[in-house]
VOTIVEX-43069 format. One line per 8 residues: their letters; for each residue x, y, z of C-alpha. Coordinates in Angstrom, 1 decimal. Example, Ala and Ser with C-alpha at 12.3 -4.5 7.8 and 13.67 -1.06 7.14 Angstrom:
% VOTIVEX-43069
AS> 12.3/-4.5/7.8 ~ 13.7/-1.1/7.1 .
This chain:
% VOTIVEX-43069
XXXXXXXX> 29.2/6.0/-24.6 ~ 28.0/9.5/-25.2 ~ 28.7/12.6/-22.4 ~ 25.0/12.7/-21.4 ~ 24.4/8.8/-20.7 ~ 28.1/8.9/-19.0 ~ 26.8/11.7/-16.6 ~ 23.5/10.0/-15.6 .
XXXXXXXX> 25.1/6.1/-15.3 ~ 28.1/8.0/-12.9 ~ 25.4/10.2/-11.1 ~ 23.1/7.0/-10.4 ~ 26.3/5.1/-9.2 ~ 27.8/7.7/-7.1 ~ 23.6/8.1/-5.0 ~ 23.5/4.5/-4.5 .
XXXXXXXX> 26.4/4.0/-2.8 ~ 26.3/7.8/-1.0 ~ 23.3/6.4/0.7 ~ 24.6/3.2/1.7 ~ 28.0/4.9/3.0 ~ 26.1/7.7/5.0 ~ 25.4/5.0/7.5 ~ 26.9/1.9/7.5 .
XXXXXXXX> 30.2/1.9/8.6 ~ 29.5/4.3/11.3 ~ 25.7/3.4/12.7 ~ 27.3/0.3/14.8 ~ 29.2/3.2/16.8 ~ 25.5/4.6/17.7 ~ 24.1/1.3/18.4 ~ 27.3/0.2/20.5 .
XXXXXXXX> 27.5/3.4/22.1 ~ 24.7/5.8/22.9 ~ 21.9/3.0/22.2 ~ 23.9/0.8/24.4 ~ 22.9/-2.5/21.9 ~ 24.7/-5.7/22.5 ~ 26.7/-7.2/19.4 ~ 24.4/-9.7/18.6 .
XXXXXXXX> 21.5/-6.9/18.8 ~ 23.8/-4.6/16.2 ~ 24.2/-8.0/14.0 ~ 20.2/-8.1/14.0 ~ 20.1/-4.3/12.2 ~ 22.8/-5.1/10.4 ~ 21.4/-8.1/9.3 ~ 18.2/-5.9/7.9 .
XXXXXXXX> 19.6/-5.4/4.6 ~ 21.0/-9.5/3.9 ~ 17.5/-10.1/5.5 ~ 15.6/-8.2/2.6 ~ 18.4/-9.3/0.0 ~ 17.0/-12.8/0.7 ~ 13.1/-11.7/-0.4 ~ 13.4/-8.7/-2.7 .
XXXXXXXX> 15.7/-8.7/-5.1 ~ 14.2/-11.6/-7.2 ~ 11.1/-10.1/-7.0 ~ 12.5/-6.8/-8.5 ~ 14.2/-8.5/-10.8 ~ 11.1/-10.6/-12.2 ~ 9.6/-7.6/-12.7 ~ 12.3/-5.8/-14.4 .
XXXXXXXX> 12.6/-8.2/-16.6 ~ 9.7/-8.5/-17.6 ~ 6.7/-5.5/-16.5 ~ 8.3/-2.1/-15.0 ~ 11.2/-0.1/-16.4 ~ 13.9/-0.2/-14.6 ~ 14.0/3.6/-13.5 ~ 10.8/4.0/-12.4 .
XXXXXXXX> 11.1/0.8/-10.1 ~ 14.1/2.5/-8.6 ~ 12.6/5.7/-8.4 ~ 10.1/4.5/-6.0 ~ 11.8/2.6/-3.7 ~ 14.5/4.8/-3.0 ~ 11.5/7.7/-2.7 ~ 10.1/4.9/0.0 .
XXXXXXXX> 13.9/4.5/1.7 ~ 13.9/7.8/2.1 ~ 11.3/8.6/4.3 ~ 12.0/5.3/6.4 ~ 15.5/6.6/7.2 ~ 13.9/9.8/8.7 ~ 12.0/7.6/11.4 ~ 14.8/5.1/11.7 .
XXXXXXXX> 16.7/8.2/13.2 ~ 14.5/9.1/15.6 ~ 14.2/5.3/17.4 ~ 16.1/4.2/20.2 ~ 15.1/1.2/20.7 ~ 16.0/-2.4/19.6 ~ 12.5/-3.6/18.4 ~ 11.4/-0.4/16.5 .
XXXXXXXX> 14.9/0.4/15.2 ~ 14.8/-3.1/13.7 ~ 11.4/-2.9/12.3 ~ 11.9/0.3/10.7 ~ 15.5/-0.3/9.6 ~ 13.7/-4.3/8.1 ~ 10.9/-1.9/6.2 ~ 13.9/0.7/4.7 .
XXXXXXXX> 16.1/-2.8/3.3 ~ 13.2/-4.0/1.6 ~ 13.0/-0.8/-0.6 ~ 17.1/-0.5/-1.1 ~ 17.7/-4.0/-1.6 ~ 16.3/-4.8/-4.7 ~ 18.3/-1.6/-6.3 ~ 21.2/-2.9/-5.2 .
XXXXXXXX> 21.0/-5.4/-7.9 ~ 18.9/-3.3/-10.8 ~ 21.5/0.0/-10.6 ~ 24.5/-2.5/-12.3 ~ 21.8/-4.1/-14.4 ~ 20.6/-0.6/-15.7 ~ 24.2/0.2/-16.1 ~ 25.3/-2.8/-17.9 .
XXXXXXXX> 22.0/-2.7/-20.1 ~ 23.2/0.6/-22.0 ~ 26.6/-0.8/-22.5 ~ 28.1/-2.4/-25.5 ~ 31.4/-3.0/-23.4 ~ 31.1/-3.8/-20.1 ~ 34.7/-4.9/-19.4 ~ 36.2/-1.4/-20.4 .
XXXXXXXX> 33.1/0.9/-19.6 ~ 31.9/-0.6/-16.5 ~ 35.0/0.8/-14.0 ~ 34.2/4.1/-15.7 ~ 30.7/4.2/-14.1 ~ 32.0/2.0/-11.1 ~ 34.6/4.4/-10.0 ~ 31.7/6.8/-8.4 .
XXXXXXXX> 30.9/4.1/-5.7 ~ 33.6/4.4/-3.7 ~ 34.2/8.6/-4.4 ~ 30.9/8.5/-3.1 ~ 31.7/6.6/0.1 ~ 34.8/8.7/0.7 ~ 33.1/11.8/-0.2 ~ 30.0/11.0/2.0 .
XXXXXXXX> 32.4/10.6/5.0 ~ 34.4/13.1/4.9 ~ 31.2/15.7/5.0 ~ 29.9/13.6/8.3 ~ 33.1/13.9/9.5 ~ 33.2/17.8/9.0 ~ 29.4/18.1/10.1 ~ 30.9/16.4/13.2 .
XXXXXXXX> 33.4/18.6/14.0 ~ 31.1/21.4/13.5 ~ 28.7/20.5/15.3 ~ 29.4/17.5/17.4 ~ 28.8/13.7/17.3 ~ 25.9/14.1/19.1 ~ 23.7/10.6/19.5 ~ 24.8/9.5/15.9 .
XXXXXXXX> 21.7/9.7/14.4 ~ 23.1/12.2/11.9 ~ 24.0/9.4/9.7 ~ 20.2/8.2/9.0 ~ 19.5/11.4/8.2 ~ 22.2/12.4/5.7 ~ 21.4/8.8/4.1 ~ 17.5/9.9/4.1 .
XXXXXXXX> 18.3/12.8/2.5 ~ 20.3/11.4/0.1 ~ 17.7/8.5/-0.8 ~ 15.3/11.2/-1.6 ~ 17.7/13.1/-4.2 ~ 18.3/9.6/-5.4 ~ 14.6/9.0/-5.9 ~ 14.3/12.2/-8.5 .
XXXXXXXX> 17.0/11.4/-10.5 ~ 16.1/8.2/-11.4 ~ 13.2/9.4/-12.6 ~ 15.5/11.0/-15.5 ~ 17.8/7.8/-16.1 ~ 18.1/6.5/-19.2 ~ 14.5/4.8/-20.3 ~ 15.0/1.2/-19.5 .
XXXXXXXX> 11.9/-1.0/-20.3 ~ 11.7/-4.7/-19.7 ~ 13.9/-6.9/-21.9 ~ 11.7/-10.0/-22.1 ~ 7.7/-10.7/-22.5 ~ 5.0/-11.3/-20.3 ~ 4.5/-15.2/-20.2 ~ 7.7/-16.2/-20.8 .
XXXXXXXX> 9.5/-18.6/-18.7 ~ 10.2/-16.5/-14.9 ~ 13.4/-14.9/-15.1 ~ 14.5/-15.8/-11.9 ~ 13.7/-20.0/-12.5 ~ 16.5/-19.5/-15.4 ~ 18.5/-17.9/-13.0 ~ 18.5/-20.6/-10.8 .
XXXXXXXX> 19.3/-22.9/-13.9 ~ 22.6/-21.1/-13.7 ~ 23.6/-23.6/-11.0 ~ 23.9/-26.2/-13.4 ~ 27.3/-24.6/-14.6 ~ 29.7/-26.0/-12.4 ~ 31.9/-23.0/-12.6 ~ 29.0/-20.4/-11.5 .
XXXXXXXX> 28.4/-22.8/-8.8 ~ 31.8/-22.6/-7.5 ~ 31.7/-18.6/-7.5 ~ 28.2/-18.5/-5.7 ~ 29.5/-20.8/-3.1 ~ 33.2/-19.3/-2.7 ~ 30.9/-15.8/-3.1 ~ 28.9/-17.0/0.1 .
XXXXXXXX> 32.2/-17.8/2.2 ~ 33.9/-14.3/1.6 ~ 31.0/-12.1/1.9 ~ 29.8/-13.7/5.1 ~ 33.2/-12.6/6.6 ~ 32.9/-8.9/5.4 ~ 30.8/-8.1/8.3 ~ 33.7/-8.6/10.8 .
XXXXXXXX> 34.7/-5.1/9.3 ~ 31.6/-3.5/9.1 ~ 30.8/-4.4/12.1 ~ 34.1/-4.2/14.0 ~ 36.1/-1.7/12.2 ~ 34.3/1.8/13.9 ~ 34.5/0.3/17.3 ~ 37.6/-1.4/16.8 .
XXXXXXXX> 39.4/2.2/15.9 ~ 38.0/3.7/18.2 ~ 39.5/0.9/20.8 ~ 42.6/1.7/19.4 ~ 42.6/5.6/20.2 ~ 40.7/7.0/17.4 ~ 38.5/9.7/18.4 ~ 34.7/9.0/17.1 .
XXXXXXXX> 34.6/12.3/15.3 ~ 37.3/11.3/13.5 ~ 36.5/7.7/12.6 ~ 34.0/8.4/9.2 ~ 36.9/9.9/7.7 ~ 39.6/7.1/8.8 ~ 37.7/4.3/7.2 ~ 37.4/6.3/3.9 .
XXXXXXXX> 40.9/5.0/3.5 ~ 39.4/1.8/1.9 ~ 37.3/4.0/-0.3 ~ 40.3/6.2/-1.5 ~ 42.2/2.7/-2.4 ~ 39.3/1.9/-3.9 ~ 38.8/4.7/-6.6 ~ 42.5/4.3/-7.3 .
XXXXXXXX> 42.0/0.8/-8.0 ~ 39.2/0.9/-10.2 ~ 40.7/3.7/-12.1 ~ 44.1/2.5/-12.6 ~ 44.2/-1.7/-12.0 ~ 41.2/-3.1/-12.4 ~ 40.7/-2.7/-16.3 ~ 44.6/-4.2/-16.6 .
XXXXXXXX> 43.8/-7.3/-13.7 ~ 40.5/-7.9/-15.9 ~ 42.5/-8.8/-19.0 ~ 44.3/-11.4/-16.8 ~ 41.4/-13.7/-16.4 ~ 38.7/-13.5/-13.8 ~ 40.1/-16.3/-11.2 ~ 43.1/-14.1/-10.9 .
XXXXXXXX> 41.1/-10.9/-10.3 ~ 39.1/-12.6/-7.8 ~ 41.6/-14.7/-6.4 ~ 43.3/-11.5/-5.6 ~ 40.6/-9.7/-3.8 ~ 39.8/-12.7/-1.2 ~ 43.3/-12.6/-0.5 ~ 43.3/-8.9/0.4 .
XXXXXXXX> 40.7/-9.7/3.0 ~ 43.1/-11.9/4.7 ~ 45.7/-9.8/4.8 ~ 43.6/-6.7/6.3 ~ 42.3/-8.9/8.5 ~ 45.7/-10.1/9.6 ~ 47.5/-6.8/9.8 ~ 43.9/-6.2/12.0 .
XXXXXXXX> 45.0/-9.0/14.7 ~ 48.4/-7.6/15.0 ~ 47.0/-4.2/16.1 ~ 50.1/-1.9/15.8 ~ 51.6/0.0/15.0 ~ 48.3/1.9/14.3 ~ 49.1/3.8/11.3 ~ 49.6/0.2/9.7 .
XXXXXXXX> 46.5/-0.7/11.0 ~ 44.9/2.1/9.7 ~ 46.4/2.2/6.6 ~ 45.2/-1.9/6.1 ~ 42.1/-0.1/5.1 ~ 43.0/0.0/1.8 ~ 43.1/-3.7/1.1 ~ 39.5/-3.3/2.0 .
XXXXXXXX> 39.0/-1.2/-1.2 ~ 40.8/-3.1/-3.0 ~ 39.4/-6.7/-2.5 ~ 36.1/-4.8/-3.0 ~ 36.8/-3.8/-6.5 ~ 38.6/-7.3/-7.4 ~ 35.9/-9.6/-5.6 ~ 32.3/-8.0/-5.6 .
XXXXXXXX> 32.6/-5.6/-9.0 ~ 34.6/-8.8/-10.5 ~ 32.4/-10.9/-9.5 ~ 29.2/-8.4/-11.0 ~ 31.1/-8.7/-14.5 ~ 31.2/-12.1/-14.1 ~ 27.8/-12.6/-14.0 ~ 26.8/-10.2/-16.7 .
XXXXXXXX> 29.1/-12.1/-19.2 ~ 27.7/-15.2/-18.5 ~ 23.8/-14.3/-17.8 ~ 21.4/-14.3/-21.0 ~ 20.1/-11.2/-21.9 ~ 16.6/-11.3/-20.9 ~ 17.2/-12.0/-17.2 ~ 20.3/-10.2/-16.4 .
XXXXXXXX> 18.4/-8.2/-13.8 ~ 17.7/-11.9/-12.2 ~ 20.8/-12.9/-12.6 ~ 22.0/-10.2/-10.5 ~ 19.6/-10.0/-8.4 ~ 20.5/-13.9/-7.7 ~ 24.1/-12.9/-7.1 ~ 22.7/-10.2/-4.6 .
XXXXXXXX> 20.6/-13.0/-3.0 ~ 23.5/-15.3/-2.5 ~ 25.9/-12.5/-1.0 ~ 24.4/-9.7/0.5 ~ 21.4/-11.6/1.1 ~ 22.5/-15.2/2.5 ~ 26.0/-14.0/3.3 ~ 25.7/-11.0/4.7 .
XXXXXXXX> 23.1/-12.2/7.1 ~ 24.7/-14.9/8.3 ~ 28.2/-13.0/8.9 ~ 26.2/-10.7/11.0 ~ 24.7/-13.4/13.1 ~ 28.3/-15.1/13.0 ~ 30.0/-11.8/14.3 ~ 27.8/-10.5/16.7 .
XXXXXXXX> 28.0/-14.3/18.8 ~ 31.7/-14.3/17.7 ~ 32.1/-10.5/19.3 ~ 30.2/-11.2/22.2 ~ 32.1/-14.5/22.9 ~ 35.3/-12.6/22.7 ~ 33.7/-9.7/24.9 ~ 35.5/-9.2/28.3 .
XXXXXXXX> 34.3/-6.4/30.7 ~ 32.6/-4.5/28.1 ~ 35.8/-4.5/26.3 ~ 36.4/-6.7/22.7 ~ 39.0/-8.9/22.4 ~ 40.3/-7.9/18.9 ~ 43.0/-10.5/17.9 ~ 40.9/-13.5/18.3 .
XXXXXXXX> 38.0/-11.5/16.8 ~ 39.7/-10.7/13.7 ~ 41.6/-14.0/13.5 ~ 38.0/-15.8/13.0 ~ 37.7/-14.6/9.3 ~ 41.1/-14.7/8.5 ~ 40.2/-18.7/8.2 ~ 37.1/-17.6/5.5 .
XXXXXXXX> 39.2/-15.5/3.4 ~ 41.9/-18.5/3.1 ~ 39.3/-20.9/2.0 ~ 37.9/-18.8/-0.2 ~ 41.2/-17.8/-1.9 ~ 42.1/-21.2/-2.3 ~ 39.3/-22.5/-3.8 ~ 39.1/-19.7/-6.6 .
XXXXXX> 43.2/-20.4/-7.1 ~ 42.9/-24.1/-7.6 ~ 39.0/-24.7/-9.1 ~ 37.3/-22.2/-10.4 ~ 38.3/-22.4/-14.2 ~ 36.9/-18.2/-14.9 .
């Protein structure tokens, strides 16, 4: 890989997730807080972006693969997300924050699923180039909270809605560049067979069966610490100003992971590398429930970062090794559907009811909260240990 597509593949990588990390782990502090929404109401936005994962991403990918080049697609819809997170910070409201935030996850969705595709496309070795490119996600999320952190303290946390605009801003940025990404046009013909009815095919494999489903149960518990983790420091005597940079932790781990152990765990197999990330899940969530000492608890952050880079960017690899060619951007995009789309949304419905259930005197009940997906990251451990064959 040459210096010049390195620099554009890393740029692309490090935008995607600088949007996404402007606003997620800290927006369900705004909603709990100044917008005074109730957990099942914060699971509801949340649940915006599994929502459009669900509807959009086969769509892109279709035409990926077969009309639009990829950069152009990507160049739109981020252009698009950019101007819906402008409005989404200026609603207060349940219904029109939800309706806004449902119109922005339809446009970021679908490049959620093309930006690997893209990536992998100009590669002739993913396994050794990939954590390369990948290693940008996470500088970005650490990067990306560290300046709301210091705008914070500058400033003030104010109503929160800082985050939306840092991410709009950031979406915009992302929109340009793409139009300068390597030139991606579709891999397979008009009239061919749909990529995404191949995709589907996929199922057949007993082995890709297993990861989807094991994929389903460990993603859908991931929302317990997007959705818990700002509050739940806070809770613990974490001042909000300070919170965007505490949960960088996991990001921090993460960089270091993909730099220096991910490559290595790779050349073990893929059922140990995902094996492994499940089970740092559990343990975060554990060391969660125990809730002290609090640097401990803190510091469980990392295993966050780590289990992110072993499970989900695993699991990405996986699917590019065994996915044909000519619908690689369906075959993610399916992977996308089945996690971030059908997981993620029902984790969010599944924590809000859980939080709220647990919810005494407008205070949350942490241990048994966190204990809930302790259960999902087991089972989903287990079952890559003992059946899926990688």
């Amino acid at each position: 890989m040459d210096a010049k597509l390195y620099f554009l593949l890393s740029v692309m990588m490090f935008l995607e997730f600088a949007i996404w990390g402007a606003w997620s782990p800290v927006l369900a502090a705004r909603l709990f807080g100044p917008l005074k929404m109730t957990g099942k109401q914060t699971g509801w936005i949340y649940g915006t972006i599994p929502l459009a994962c669900i509807i959009s991403p086969l769509i892109a990918g279709q035409v990926a693969d077969r009309w639009v080049n990829t950069e152009w697609f990507l160049a739109g819809a981020h252009l698009i997300g950019g101007v819906l997170l402008f409005v989404a910070a200026r609603k207060k409201t349940f219904g029109s924050l939800f309706v806004v935030m449902g119109l922005y996850a339809l446009a970021y969705a679908p490049t959620l699923g093309l930006v690997p595709a893209l990536m992998f496309s100009h590669m002739s070795d993913p396994g050794k180039q990939a954590p390369n490119i990948y290693i940008w996600a996470p500088v970005a999320w650490v990067l990306v909270g560290w300046f709301l952190t210091g705008i914070r303290r500058f400033k003030g946390t104010g109503d929160g809605s800082d985050c939306l605009i840092m991410a709009g801003i950031l979406s915009l940025v992302m929109g340009v560049f793409c139009f300068f990404l390597p030139h991606t046009p579709p891999p397979g013909a008009a009239g061919d067979v749909l990529p995404f009815v191949e995709a589907f095919e996929m199922f057949g494999n007993t082995n890709f069966l297993i990861f989807m489903i094991v994929s389903f149960v460990v993603t859908a518990q991931l929302q317990f610490y997007f959705l818990g983790t700002a509050q739940f420091l806070g809770d613990i005597g974490i001042q909000s100003k300070n919170v965007p940079a505490a949960m960088t932790i996991a990001q921090v781990a993460q960089v270091l992971a993909t730099f220096f152990i991910f490559g290595y765990l790779l050349k073990l197999g893929m059922r140990p590398t995902l094996a492994i990330g499940a089970a740092c899940w559990l343990f975060m969530y554990l060391l969660y429930a125990v809730e002290k000492p609090r640097w401990l608890v803190i510091s469980s952050q990392s295993l966050h970062g780590l289990a992110y880079v072993f499970f989900i960017l695993g699991g990405q690899i996986y699917v590019n090794q065994v996915a044909s060619e000519t619908i690689r951007s369906s075959a993610q995009a399916l992977l996308l559907v089945v996690t971030i789309g059908f997981g993620f949304f029902v984790g969010t419905q599944f924590t809000g009811v859980v939080m709220d259930h647990f919810k005494k005197e407008d205070k949350f009940q942490w241990r048994p909260i966190f204990l809930v997906p302790c259960v999902l990251t087991a089972l989903g451990a287990i079952a890559i240990a003992l059946l899926f064959k990688g």
